[in-house]
N, CA, C and O atoms as a Maestro MAE file, in Angstrom:
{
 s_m_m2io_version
 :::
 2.0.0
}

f_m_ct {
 s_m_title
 :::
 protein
 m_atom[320] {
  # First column is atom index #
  i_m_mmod_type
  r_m_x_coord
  r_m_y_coord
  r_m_z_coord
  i_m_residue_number
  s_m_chain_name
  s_m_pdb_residue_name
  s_m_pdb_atom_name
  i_m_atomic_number
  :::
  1 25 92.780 82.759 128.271 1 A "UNK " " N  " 7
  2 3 91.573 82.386 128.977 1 A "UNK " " CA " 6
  3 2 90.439 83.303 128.502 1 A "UNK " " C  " 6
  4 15 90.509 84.529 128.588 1 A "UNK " " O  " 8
  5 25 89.046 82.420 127.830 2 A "UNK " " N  " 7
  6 3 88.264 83.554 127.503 2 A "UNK " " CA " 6
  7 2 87.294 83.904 128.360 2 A "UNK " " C  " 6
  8 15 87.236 83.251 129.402 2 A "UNK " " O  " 8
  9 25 86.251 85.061 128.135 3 A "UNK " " N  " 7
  10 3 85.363 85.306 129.298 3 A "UNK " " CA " 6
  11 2 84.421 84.179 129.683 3 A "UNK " " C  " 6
  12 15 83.596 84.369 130.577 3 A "UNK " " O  " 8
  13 25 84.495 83.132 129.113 4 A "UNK " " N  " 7
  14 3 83.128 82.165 129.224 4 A "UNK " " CA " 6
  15 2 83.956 81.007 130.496 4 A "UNK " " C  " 6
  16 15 83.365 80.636 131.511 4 A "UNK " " O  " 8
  17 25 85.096 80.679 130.217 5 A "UNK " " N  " 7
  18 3 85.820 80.102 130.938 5 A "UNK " " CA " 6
  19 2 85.705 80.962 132.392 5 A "UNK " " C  " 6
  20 15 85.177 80.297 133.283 5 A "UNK " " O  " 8
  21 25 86.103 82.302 132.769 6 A "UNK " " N  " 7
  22 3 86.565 82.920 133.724 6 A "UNK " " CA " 6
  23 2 84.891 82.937 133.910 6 A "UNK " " C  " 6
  24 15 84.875 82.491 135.057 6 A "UNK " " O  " 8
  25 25 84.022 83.063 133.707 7 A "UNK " " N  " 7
  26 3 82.589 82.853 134.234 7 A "UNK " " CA " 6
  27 2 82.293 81.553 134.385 7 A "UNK " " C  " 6
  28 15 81.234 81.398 134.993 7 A "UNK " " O  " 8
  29 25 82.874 80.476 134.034 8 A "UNK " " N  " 7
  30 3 82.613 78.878 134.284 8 A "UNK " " CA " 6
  31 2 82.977 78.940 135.600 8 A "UNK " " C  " 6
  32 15 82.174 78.760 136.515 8 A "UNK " " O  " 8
  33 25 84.609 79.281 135.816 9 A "UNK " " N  " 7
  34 3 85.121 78.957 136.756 9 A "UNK " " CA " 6
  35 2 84.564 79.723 137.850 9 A "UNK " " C  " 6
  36 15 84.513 79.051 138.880 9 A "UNK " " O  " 8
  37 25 84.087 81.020 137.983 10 A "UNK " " N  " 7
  38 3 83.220 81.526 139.388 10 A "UNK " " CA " 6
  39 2 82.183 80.969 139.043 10 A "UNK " " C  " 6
  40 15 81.480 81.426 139.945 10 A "UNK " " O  " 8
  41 25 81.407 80.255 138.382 11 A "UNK " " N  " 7
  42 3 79.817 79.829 138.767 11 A "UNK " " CA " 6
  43 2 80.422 78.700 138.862 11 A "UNK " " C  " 6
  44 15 79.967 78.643 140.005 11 A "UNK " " O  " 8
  45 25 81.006 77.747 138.768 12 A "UNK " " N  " 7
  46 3 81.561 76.991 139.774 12 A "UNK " " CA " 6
  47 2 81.974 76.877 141.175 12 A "UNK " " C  " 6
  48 15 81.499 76.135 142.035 12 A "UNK " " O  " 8
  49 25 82.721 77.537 141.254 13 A "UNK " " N  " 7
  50 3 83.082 78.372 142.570 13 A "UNK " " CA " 6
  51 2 82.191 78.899 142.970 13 A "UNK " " C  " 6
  52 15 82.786 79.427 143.909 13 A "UNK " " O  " 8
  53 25 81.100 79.273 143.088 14 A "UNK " " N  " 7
  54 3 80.053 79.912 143.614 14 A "UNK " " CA " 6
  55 2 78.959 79.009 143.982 14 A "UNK " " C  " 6
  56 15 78.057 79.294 144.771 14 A "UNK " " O  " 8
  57 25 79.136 77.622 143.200 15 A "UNK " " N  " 7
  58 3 78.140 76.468 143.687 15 A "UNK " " CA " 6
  59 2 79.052 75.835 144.697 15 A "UNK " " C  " 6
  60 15 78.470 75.663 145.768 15 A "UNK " " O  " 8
  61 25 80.098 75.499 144.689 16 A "UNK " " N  " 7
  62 3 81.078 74.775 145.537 16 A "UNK " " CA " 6
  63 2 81.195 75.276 147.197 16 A "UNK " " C  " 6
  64 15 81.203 74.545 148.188 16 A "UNK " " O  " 8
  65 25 81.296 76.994 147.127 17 A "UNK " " N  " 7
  66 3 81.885 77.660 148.086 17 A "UNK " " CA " 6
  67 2 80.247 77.623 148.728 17 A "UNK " " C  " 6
  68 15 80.169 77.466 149.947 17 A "UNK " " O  " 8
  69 25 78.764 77.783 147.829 18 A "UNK " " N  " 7
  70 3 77.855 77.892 148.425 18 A "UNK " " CA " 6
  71 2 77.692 76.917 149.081 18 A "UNK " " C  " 6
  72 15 77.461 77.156 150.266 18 A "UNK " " O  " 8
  73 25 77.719 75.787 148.770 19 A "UNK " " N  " 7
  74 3 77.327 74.340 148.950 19 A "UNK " " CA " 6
  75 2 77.685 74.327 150.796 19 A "UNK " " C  " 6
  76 15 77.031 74.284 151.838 19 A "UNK " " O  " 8
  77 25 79.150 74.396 150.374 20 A "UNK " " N  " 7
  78 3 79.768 74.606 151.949 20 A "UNK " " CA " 6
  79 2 79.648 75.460 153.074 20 A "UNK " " C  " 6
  80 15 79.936 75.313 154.261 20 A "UNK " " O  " 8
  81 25 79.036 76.608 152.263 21 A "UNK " " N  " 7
  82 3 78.562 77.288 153.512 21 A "UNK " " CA " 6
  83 2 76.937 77.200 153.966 21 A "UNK " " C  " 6
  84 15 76.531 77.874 154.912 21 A "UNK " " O  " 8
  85 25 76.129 76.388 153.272 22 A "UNK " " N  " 7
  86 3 75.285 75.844 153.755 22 A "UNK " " CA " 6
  87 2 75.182 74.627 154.829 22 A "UNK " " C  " 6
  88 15 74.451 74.508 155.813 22 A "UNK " " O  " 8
  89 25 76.103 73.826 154.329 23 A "UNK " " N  " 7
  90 3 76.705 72.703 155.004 23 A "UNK " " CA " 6
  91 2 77.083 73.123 156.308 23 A "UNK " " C  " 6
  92 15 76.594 72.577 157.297 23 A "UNK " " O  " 8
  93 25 77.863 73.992 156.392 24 A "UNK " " N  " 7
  94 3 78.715 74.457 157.749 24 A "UNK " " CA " 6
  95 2 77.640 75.114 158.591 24 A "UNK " " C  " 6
  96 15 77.709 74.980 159.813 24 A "UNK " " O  " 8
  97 25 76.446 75.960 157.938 25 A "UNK " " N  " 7
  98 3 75.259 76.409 159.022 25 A "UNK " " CA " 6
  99 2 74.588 75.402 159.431 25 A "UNK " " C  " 6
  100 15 74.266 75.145 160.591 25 A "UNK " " O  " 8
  101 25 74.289 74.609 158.146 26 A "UNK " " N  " 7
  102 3 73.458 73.269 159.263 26 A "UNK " " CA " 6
  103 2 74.302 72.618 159.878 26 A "UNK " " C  " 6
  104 15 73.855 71.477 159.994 26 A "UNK " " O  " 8
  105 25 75.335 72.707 160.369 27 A "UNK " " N  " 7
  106 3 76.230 71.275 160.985 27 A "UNK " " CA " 6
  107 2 76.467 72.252 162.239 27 A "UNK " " C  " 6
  108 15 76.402 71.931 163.425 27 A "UNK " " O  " 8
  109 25 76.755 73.506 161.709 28 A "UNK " " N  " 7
  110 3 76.650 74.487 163.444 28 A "UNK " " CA " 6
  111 2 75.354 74.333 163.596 28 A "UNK " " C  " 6
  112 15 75.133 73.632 164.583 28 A "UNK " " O  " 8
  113 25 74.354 74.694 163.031 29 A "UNK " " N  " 7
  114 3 73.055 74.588 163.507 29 A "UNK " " CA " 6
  115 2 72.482 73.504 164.256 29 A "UNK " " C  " 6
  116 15 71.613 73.617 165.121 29 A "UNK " " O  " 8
  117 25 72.997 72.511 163.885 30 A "UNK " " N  " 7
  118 3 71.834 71.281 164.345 30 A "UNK " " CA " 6
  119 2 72.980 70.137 165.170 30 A "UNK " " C  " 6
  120 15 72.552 69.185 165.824 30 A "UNK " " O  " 8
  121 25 74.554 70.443 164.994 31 A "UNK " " N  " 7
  122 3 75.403 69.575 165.810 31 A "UNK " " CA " 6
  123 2 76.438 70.329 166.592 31 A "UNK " " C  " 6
  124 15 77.581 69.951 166.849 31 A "UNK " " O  " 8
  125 25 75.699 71.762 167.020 32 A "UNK " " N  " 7
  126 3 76.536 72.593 167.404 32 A "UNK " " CA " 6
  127 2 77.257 72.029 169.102 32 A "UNK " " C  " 6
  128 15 78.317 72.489 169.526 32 A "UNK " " O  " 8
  129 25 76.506 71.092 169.787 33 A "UNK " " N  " 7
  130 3 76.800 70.461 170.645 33 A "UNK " " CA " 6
  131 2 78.028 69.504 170.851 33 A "UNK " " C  " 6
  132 15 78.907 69.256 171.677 33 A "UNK " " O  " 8
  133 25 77.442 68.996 169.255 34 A "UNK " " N  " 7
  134 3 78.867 67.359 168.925 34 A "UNK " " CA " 6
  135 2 79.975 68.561 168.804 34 A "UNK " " C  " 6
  136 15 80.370 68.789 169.947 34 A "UNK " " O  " 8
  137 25 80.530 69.286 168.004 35 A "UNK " " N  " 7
  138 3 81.231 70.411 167.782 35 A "UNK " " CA " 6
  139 2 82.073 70.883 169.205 35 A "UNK " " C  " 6
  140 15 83.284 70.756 169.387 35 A "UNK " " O  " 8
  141 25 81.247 71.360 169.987 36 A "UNK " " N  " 7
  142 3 81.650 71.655 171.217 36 A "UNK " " CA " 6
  143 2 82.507 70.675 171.930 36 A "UNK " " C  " 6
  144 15 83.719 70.834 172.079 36 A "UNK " " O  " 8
  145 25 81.919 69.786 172.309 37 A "UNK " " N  " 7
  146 3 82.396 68.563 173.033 37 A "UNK " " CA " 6
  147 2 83.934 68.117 172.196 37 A "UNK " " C  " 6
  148 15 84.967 67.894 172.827 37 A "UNK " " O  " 8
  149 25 83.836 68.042 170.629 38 A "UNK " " N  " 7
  150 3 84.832 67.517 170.480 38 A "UNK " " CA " 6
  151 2 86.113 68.619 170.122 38 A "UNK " " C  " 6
  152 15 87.176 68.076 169.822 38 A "UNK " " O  " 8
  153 25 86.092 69.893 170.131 39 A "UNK " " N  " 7
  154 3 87.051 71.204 170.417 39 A "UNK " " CA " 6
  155 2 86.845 70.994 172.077 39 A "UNK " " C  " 6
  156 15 87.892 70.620 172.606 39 A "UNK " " O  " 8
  157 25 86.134 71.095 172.665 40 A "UNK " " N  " 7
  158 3 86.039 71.266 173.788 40 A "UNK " " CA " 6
  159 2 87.905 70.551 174.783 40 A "UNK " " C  " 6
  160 15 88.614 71.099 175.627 40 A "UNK " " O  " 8
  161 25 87.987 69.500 174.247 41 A "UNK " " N  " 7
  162 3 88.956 68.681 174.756 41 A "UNK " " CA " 6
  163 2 90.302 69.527 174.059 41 A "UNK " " C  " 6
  164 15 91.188 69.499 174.913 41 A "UNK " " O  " 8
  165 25 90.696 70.127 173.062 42 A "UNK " " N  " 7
  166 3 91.714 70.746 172.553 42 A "UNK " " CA " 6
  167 2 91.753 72.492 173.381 42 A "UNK " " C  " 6
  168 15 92.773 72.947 173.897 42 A "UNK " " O  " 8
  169 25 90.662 73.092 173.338 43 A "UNK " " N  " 7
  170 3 90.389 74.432 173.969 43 A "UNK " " CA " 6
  171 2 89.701 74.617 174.745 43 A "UNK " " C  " 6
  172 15 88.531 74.274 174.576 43 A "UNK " " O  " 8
  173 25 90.129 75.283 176.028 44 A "UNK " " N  " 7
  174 3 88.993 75.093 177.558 44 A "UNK " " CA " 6
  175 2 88.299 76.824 176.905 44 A "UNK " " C  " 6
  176 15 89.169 77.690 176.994 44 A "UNK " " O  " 8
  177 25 87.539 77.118 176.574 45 A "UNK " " N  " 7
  178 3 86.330 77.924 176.300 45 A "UNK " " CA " 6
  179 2 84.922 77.259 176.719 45 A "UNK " " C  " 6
  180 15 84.251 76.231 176.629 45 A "UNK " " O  " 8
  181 25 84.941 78.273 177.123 46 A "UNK " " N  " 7
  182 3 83.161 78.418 177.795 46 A "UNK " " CA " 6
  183 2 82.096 78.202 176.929 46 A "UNK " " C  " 6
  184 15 82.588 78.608 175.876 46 A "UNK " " O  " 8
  185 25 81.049 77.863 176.677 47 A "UNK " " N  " 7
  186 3 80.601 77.750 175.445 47 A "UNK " " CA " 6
  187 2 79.892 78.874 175.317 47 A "UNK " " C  " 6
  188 15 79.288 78.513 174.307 47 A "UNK " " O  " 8
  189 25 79.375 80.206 175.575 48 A "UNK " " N  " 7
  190 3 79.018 81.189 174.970 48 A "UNK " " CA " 6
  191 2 80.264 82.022 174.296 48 A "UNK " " C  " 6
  192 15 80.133 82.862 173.405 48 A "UNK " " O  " 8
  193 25 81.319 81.676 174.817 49 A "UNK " " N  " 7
  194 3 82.214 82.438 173.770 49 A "UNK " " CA " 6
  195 2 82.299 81.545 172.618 49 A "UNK " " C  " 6
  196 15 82.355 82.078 171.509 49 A "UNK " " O  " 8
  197 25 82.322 80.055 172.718 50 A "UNK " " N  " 7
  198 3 82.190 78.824 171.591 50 A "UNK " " CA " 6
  199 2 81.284 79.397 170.717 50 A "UNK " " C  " 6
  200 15 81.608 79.598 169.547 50 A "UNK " " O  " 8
  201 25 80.326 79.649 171.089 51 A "UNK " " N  " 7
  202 3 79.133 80.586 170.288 51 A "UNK " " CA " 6
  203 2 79.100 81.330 169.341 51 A "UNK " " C  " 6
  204 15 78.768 81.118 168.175 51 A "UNK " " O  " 8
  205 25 79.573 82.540 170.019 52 A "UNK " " N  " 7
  206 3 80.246 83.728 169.447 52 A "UNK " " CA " 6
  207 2 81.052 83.123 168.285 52 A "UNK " " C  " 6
  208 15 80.705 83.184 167.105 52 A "UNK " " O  " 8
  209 25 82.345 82.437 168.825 53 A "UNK " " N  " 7
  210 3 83.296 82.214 167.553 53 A "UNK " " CA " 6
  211 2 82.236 81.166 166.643 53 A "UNK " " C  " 6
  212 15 82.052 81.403 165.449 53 A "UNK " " O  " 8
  213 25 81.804 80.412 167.081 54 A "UNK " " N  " 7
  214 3 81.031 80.003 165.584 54 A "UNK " " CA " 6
  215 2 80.249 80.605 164.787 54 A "UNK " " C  " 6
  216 15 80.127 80.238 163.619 54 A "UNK " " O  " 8
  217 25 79.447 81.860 165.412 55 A "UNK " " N  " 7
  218 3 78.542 83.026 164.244 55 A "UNK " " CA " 6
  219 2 79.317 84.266 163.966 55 A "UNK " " C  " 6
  220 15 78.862 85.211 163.323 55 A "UNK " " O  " 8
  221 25 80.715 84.208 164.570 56 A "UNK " " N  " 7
  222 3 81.512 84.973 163.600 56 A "UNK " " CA " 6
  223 2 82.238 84.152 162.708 56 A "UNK " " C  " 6
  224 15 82.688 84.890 161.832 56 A "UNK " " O  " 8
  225 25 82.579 82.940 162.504 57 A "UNK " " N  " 7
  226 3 83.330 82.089 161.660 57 A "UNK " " CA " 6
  227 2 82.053 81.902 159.856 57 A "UNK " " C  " 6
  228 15 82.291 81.763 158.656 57 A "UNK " " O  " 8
  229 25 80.736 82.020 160.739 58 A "UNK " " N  " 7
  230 3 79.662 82.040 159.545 58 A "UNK " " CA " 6
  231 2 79.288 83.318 158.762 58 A "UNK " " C  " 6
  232 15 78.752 83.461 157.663 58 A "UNK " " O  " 8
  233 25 79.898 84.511 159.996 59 A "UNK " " N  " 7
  234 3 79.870 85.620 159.275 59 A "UNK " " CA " 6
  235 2 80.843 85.720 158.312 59 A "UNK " " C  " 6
  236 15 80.579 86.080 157.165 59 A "UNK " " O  " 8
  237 25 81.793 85.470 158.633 60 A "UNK " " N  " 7
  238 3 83.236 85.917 157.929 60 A "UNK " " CA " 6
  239 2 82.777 85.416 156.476 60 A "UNK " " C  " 6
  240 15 82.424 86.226 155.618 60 A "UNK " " O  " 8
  241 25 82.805 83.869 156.225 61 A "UNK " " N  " 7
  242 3 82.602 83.156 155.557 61 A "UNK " " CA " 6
  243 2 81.832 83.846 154.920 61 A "UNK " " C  " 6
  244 15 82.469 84.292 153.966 61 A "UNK " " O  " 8
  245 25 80.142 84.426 154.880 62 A "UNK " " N  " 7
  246 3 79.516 84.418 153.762 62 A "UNK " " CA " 6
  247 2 79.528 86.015 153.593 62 A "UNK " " C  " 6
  248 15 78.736 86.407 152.735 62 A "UNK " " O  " 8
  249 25 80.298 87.050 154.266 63 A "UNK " " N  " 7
  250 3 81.032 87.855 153.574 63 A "UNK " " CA " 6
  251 2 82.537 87.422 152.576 63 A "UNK " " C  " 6
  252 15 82.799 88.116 151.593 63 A "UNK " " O  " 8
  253 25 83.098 86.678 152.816 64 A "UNK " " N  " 7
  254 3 84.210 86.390 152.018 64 A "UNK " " CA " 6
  255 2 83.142 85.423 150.917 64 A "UNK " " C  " 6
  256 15 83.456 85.606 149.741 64 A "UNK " " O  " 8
  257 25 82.542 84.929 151.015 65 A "UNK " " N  " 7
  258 3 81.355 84.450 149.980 65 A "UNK " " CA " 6
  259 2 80.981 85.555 148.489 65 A "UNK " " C  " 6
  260 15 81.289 85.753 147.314 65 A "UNK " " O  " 8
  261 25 79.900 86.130 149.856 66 A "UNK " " N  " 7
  262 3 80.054 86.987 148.786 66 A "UNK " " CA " 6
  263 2 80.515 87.672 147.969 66 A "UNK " " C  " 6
  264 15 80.177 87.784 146.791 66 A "UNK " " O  " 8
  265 25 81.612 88.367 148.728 67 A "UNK " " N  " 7
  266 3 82.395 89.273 147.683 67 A "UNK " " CA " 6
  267 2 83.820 88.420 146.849 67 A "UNK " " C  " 6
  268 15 84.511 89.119 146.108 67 A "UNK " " O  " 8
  269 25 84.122 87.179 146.992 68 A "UNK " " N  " 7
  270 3 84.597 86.545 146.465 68 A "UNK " " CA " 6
  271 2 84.453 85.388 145.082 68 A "UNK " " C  " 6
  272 15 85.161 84.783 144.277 68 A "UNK " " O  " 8
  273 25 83.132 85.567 145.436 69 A "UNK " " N  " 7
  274 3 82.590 84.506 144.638 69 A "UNK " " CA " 6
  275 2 81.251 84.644 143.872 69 A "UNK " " C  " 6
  276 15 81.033 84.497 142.669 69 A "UNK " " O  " 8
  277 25 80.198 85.049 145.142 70 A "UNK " " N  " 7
  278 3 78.954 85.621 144.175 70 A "UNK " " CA " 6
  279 2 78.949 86.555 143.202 70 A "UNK " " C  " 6
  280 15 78.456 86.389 142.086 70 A "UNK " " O  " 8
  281 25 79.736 87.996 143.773 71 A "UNK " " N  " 7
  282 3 79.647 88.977 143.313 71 A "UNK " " CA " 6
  283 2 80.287 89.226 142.051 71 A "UNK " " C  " 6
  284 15 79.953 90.136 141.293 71 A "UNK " " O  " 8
  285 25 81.193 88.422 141.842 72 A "UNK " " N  " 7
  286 3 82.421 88.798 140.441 72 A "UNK " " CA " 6
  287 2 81.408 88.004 139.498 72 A "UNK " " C  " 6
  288 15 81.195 88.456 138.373 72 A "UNK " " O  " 8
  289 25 80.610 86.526 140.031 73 A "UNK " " N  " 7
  290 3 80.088 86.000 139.111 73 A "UNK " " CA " 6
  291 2 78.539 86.842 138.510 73 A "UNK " " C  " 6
  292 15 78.134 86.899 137.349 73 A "UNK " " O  " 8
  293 25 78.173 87.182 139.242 74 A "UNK " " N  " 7
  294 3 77.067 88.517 138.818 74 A "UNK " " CA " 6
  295 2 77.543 89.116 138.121 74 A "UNK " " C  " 6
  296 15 77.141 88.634 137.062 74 A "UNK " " O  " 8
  297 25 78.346 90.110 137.818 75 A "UNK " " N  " 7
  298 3 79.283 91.188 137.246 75 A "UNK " " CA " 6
  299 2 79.545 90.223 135.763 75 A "UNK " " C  " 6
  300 15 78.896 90.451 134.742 75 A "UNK " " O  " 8
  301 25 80.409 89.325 135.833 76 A "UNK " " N  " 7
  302 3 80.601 88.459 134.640 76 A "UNK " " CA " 6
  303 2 78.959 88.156 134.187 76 A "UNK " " C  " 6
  304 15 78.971 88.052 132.961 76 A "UNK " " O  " 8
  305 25 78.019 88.036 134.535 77 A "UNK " " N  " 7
  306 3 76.541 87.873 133.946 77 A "UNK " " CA " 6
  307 2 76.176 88.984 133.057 77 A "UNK " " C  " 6
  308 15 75.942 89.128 131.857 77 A "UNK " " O  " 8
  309 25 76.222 89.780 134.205 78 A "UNK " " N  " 7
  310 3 75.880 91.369 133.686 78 A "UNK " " CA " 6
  311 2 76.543 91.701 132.365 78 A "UNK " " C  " 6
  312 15 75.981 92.166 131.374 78 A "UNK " " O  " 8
  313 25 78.112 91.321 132.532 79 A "UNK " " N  " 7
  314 3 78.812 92.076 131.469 79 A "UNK " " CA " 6
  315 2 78.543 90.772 130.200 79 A "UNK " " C  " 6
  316 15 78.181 91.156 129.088 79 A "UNK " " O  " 8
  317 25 78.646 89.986 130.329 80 A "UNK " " N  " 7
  318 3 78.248 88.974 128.480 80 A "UNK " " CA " 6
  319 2 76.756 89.259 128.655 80 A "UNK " " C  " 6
  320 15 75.951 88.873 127.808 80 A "UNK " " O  " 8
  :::
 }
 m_bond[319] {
  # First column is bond index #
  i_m_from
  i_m_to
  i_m_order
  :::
  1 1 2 1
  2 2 3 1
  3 3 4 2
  4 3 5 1
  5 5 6 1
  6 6 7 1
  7 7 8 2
  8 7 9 1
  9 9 10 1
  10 10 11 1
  11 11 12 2
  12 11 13 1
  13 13 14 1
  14 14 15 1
  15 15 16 2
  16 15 17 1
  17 17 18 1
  18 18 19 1
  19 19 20 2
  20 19 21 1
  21 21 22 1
  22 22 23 1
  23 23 24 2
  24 23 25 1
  25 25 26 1
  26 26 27 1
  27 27 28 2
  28 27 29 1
  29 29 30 1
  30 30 31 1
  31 31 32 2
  32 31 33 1
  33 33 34 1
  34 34 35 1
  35 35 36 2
  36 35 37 1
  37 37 38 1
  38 38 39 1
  39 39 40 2
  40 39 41 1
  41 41 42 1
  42 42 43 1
  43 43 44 2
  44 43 45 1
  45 45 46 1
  46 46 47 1
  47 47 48 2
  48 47 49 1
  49 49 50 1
  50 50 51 1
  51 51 52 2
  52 51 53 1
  53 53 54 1
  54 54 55 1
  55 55 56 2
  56 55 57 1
  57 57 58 1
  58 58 59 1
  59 59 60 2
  60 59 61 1
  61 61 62 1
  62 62 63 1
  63 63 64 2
  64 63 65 1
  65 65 66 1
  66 66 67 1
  67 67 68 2
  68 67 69 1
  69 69 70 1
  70 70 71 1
  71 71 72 2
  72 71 73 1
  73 73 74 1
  74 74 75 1
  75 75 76 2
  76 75 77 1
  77 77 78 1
  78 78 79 1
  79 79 80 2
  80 79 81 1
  81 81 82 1
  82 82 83 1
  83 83 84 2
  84 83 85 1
  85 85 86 1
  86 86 87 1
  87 87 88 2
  88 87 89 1
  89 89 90 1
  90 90 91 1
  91 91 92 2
  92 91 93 1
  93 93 94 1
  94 94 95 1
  95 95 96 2
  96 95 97 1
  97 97 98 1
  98 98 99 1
  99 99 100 2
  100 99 101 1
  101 101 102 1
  102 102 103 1
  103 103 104 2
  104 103 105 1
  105 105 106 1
  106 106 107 1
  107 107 108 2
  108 107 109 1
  109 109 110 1
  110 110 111 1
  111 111 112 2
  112 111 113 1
  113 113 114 1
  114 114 115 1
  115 115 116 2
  116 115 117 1
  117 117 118 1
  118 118 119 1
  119 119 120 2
  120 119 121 1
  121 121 122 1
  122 122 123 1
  123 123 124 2
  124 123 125 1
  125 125 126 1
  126 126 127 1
  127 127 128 2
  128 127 129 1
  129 129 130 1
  130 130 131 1
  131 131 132 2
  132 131 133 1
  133 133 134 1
  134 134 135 1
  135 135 136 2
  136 135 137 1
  137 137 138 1
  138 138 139 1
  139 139 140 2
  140 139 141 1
  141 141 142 1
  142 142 143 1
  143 143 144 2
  144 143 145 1
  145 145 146 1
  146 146 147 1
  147 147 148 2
  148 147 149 1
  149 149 150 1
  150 150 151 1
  151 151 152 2
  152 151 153 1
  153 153 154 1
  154 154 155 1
  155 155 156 2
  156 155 157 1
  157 157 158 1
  158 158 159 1
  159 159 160 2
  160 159 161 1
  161 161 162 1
  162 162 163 1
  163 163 164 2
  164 163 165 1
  165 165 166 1
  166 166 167 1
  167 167 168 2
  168 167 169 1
  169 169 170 1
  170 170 171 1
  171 171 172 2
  172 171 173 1
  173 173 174 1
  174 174 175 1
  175 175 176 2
  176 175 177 1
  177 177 178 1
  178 178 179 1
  179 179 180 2
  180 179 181 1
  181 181 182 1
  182 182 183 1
  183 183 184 2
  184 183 185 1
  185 185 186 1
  186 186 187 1
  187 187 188 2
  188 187 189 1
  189 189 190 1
  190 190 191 1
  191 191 192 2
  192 191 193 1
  193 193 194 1
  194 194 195 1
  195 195 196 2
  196 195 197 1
  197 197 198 1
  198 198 199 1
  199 199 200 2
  200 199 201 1
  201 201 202 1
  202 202 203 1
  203 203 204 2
  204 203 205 1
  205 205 206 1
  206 206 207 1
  207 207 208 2
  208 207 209 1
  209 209 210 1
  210 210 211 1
  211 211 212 2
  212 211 213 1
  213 213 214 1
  214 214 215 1
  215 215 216 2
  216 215 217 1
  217 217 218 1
  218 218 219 1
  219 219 220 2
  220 219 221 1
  221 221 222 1
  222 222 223 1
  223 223 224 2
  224 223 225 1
  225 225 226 1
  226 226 227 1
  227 227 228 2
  228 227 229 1
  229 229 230 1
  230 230 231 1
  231 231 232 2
  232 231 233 1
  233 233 234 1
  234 234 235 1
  235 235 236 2
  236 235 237 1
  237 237 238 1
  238 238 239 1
  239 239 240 2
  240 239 241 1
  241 241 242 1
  242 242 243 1
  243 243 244 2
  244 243 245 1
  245 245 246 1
  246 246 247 1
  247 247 248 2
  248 247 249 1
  249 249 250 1
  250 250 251 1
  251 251 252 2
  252 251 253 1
  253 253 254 1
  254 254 255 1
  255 255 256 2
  256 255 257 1
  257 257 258 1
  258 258 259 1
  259 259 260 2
  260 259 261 1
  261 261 262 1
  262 262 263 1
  263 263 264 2
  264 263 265 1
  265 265 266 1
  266 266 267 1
  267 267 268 2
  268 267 269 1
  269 269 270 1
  270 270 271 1
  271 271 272 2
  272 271 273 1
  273 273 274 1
  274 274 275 1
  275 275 276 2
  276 275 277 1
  277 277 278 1
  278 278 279 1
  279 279 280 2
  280 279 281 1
  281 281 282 1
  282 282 283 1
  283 283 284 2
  284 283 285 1
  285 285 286 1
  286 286 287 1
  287 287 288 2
  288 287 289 1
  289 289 290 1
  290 290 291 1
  291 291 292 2
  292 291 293 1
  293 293 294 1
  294 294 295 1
  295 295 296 2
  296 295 297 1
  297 297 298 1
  298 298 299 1
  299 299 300 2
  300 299 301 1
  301 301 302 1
  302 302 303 1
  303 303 304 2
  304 303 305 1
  305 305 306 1
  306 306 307 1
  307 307 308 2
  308 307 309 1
  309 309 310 1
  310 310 311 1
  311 311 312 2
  312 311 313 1
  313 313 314 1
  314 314 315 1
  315 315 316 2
  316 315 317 1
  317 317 318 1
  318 318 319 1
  319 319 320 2
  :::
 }
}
């Protein structure tokens, strides 16, 4: 596998994984209600803890983002 490949494949991965975590803020953002209602019936949570777990589920994510995906593909920039 050469370096151009292993930099294809994270700037790939880095549009893919971004894509989705944009997706997932606007869909918490703007259908954070529909969301609720339909967990709501599987898990009796209150919805400020519903809350909580959804802006830690966005945190996690665009720390595992970053350092999974942005960051190696920077580094592979830097280094060719």
């Amino acid at each position: 596998m050469t370096l151009a490949n292993v930099q294809a494949f994270f700037m790939w991965c880095t549009i893919i994984d971004g894509g989705l975590l944009v997706f997932s803020a606007l869909i918490c953002g703007f259908a954070g209600d529909w969301i609720y209602r339909m967990h709501g019936s599987l898990f009796s949570l209150p919805r400020d803890s519903f809350n909580v777990v959804l802006y830690a589920f966005l945190g996690v994510f665009k720390i595992l983002f970053l350092v999974f995906n942005l960051i190696p593909y920077l580094a592979l920039l830097i280094v060719t």
